[in-house]
C-alpha positions, 0 to 999 in steps of 0.5 A: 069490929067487922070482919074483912070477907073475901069477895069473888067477882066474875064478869066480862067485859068488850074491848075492841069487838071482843069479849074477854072473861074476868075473876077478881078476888078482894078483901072488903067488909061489904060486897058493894065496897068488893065490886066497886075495887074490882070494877077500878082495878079493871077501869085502870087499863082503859075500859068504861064502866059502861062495858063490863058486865057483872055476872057474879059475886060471891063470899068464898072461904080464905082456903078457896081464894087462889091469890096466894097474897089474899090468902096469906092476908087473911090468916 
């Protein structure tokens, strides 16, 4: 049985001449699947794909994550 990982994304994304930063924290099994709830959590409020630009994704440790509910779910 896989283990759930917790995924850090960090990108940016345009909206309306401006650029804004972004850090996600997921659980997934796989980082494909870690990117694309990122990249719907971050579609919901009216951004395209086409404008959010992925700088990194990384596996971190439960004791780095600073969601508290992530955190608390993976315990």
């Amino acid at each position: 049985m896989s283990e759930i990982k917790i995924f850090r994304i960090i990108g940016t994304y345009k909206r309306k001449h401006k650029k804004y930063l972004f850090r996600k924290e997921v659980r997934a099994l796989k980082e494909k699947d870690a990117l694309e709830k990122a990249i719907s959590q971050i579609t919901s409020i009216g951004i395209y794909r086409r404008q959010i630009k992925i700088q990194e994704i990384k596996e971190i440790l439960p004791e780095e994550c600073q969601d508290y509910l992530i955190r608390e779910l993976s315990q």
